[in-house]
N, C-alpha and C positions, 0 to 999 in steps of 0.2 A: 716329529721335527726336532732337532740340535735345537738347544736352548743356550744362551748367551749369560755366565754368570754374571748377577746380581751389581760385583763390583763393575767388569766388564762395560755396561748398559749405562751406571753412573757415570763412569768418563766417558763416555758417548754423549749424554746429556750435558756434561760439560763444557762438550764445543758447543754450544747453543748461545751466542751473543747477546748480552742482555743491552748492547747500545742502545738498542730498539726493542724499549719494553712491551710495548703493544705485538708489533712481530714475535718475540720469543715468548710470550706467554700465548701465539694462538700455537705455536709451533707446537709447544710442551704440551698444551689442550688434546692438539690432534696425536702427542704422541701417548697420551693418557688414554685418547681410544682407541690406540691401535692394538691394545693386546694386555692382557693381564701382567705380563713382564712387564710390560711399560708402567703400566700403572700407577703403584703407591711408587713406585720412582719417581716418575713426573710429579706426580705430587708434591712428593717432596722437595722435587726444584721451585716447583710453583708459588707454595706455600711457605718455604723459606726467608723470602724476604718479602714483605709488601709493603707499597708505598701508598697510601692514601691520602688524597692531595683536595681533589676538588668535589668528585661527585659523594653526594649523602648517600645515592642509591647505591653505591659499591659498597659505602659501611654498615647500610642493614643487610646487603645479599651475604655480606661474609656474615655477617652474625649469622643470619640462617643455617648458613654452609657450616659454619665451626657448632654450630648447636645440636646440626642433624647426623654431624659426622665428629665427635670429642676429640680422634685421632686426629686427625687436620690440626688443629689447635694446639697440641704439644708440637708439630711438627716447625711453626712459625719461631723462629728466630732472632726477627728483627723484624721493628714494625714503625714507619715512620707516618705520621698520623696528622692533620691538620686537626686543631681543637674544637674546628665548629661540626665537624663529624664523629667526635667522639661521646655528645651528651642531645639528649631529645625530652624533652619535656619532665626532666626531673623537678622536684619540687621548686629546686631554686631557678630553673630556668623558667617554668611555668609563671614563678613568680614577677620574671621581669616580662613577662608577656611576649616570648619568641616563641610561640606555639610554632610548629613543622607538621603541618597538616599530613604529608607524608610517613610519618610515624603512623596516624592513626588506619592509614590507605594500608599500609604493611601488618597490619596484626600485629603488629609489637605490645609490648607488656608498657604503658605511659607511664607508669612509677616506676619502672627500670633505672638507674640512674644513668647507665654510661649503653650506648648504644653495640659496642662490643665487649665482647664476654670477657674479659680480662681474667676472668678465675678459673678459665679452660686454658689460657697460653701459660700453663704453669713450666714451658723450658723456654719462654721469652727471655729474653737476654739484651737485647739492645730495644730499649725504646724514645723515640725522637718526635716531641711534640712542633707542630709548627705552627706558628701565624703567620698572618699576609699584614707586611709591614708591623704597625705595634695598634690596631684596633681590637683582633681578637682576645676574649676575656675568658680566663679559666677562674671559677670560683674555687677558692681554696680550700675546703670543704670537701667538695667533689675530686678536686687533685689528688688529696691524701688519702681519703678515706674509701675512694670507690677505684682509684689507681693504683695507688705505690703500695695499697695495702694488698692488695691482691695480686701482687709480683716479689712474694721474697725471696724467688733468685734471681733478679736482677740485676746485672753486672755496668752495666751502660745508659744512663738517662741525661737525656739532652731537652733542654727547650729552648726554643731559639720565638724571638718577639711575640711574646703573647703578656699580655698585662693581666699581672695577677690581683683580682679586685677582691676586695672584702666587704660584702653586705651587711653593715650590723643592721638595716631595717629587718632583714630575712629572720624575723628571731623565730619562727617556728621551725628553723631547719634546727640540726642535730649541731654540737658543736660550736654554735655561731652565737658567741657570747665576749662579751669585757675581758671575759679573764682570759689569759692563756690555758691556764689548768682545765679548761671548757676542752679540751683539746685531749683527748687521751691519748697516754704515751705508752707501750707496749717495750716490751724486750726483742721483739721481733726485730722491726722496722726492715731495712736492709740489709741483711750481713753480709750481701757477697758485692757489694758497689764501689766497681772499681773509679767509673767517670761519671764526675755529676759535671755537667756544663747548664749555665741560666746564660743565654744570648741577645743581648736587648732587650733582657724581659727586665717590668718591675712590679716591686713590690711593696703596694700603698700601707700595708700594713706590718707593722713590727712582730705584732701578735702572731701574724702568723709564722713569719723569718723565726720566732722563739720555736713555734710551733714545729715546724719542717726540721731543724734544728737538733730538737731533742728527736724527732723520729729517724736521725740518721747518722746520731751516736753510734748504734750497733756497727756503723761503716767503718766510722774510725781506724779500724785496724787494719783495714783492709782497701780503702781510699787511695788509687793515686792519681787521679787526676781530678782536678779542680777547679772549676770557674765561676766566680762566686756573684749573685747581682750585685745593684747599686748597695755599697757599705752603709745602708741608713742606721746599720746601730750595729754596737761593738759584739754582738754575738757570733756572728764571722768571722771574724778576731778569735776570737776563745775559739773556735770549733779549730779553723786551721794551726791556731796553736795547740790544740789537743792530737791533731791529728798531722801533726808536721813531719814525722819522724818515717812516715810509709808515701808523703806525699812526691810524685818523682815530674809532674806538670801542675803551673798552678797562672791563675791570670784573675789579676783582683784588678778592679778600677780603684781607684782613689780621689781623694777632695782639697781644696786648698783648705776646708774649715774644717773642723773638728762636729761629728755628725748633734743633731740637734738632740736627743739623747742623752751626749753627753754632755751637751749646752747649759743641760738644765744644773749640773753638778759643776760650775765654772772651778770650783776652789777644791775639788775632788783630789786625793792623791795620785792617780794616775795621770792626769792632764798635767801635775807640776815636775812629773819625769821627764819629760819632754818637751822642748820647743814649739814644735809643733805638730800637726799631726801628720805629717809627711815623715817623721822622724820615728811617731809610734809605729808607722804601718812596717815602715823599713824592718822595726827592731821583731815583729811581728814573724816578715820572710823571713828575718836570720836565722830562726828556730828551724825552720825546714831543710835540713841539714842536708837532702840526699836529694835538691831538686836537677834536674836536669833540663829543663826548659822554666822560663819565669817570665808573662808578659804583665807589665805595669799597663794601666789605661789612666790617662788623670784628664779625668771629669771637669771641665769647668763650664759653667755658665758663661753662653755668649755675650750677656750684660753684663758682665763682672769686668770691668777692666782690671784688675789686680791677677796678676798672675802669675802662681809662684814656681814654675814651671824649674829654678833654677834652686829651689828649697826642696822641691822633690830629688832631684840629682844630686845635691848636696846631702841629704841623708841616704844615700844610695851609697857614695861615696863611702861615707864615714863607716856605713855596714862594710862595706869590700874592706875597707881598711884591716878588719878584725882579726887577731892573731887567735888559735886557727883561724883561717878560710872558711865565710858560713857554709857556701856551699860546693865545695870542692868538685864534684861532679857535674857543674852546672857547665852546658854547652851553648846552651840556646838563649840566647836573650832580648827580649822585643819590647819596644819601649813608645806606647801611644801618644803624643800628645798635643794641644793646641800651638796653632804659629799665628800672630796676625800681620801678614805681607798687604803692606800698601804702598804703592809705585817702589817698589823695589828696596825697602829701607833694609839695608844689611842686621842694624839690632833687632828689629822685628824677625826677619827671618832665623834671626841664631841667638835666641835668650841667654844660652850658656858661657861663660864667662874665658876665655883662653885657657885660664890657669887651674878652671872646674873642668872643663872637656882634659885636660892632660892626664889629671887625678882620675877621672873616670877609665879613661884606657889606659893608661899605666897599669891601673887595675886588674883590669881582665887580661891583658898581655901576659901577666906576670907567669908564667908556665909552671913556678913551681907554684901557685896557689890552686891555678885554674886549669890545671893540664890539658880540663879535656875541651875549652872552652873552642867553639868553632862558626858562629854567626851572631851575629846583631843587625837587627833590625828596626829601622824609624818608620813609625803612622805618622805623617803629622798630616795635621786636617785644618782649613786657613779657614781662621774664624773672621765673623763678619759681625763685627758689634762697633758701637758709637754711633749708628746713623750709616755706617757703611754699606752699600749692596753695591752688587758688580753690576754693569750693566748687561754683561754676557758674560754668564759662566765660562761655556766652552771657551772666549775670548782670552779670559781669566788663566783658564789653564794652558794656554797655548800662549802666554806672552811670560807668565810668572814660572808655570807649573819646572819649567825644565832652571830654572836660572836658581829657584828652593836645592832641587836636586841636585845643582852643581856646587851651589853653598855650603851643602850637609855633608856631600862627600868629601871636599877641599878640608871640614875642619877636622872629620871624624878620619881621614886617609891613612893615620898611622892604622885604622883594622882594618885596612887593604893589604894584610901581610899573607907568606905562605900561610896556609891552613884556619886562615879566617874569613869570612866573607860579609861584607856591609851591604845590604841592603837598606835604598831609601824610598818611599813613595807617599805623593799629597793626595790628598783628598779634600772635597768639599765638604764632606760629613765625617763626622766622628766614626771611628771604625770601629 
């Protein structure tokens, strides 16, 4: 029988729709048993990308499957993973008492730490941890040392809401100690990590933020894209200042206070540089000389009535102002922040000042600073603090939501120009 080359069969396989994952994975199944030509092709459509989401029995059949077969394992690519399927009765899980009786029904190894073999996907490339909402917990511990250490080619690492907790009751685990230096720090870490994205995740502990930190110096050179968690200490700072120069995406949240950290050192000589810290953070981006997208988030607390929504714009300001242009290459620009709209009050809805919103787009207009500059974009998210709740949300956004939007566009309209484009959109939660 004529046989069908190799490459040929590939793009045959790649009409195969992955709309419908369950469909195109029984398809590539059945095309896996059709014939030894099909075979390690299928496969490798198969096993190329996997998504693991809810079932635990999917995350031990693949361990099986990548243990009985090592080839399979290199083959995997991209692997996006929920965190409660990734650990089964390791020390420190054992410890908080989530026994998975299932482990023991499956023959697995109960002091395994991670429930897939992470030290066989040695051409993983993209890995995407998830939570459901912000309850699942990855111990930190287990993150570094049974994860990211066992991936050093890893180019792409995302987590998006998983709370990262620090047991110091756990002292009989390894690492899990007062000190950071409890933490061993290698030369290795990741050298080829181009995106680190933290997504609604946080992180209780500093120690470990030190931690992670120093394991991902080796990046630096090689780092561009960026999204860094909650700023609870100035080590984030230093890293993106270390590594600003290769950085070409970055998206840091911010705070109206100066983080508690640096609380403790009020009279410090860095705190008397600046005004405030809306003004450190600013001078922070300006280093990153070659970004190309830059989204600000500011953080504030729904109790706080203080909100300096107009001191962050104002050091923003003062950066654009700088001769050079910090970031001359910069296109993209997105700008998170709280509104609090009650019966339509115009100041509420537009904190910024006439003569601050001019300075701001005058800014970015300026073609010879910002040649390449081509979108801005508003989050803004309508806080509910003083005693305030909506009676009805949806009500909420259907009486105010469009009237924010007309406000936002009316003041920002000078970036309604050829080759710029404004986008605005509220939300009830912080985005």
């Amino acid at each position: 029988m004529p046989r069908l080359p190799p490459e040929t069969i590939d793009l045959i396989l790649n009409f195969i729709s992955w709309d419908d994952e369950v469909s195109a994975a029984a398809t590539l199944h059945r095309c896996a048993l059709a014939g030894r030509d099909l075979l390690s092709l299928a496969q490798d459509h198969l096993y190329r990308s996997i998504h693991l989401t809810k079932s635990y029995s999917s995350s031990v059949l693949l361990s099986r499957t990548l243990h009985a077969n090592f080839e399979l394992a290199q083959v995997i690519k991209v692997l996006s993973v929920n965190v409660n399927l990734i650990f089964t009765r390791s020390l420190a899980t054992a410890s908080r008492g989530a026994f998975d009786d299932s482990a023991t029904d499956s023959g697995m190894d109960v002091s395994t730490p991670t429930v897939l073999p992470f030290h066989l996907m040695t051409k993983l490339h993209t890995l995407k941890l998830l939570g459901e909402a912000s309850t699942d917990e990855l111990d930190e511990d287990e993150f570094i040392w049974h994860i990211i250490s066992r991936l050093p080619r890893l180019e792409h690492l995302e987590c998006k809401s998983i709370m990262f907790t620090y047991w110091y009751q756990l002292t009989s685990l390894p690492f899990i100690s007062s000190s950071p230096d409890a933490f061993p720090v290698t030369d290795e870490g990741l050298p080829r990590l181009k995106t680190l994205k933290f997504e609604e995740c946080r992180f209780p502990s500093h120690l470990f933020q030190e931690a992670l930190i120093r394991w991902l110096r080796p990046s630096m050179e090689v780092l561009q894209n960026l999204q860094t968690p909650s700023p609870d200490t100035c080590d984030w700072w230093t890293f993106i200042s270390s590594a600003s120069t290769h950085l070409r995406s970055l998206t840091i949240p911010v705070r109206d206070r100066w983080p508690n950290r640096m609380n403790l050192h009020p009279n410090s000589e860095l705190r008397s540089q600046f005004p405030n810290y809306h003004a450190y953070v600013a001078n922070i981006v300006a280093q990153c000389s070659y970004l190309r997208a830059l989204h600000i988030k500011h953080e504030h607390s729904v109790w706080d009535v203080r909100v300096s929504s107009p001191a962050l714009l104002e050091a923003l300001c003062s950066v654009l102002a700088r001769d050079p242009a910090p970031f001359p290459t910069l296109a993209d620009f997105t700008l998170t922040i709280p509104i609090d709209v009650w019966d339509g009050e115009y100041a509420r809805m537009m904190p910024f000042a006439p003569d601050l919103r001019a300075r701001f787009i005058d800014s970015f207009l300026d073609r010879n600073r910002f040649p390449h500059f081509c979108r801005v974009t508003f989050y803004l998210w309508a806080e509910r603090w003083n005693g305030k709740v909506w009676t009805s949300e949806m009500d909420w956004e259907e009486c105010h939501s469009d009237l924010v939007v007309k406000t936002w566009r009316t003041a920002f309209a000078a970036f309604e120009s050829p080759g710029v484009t404004l986008d605005v959109s509220v939300h009830l939660e912080p985005v």
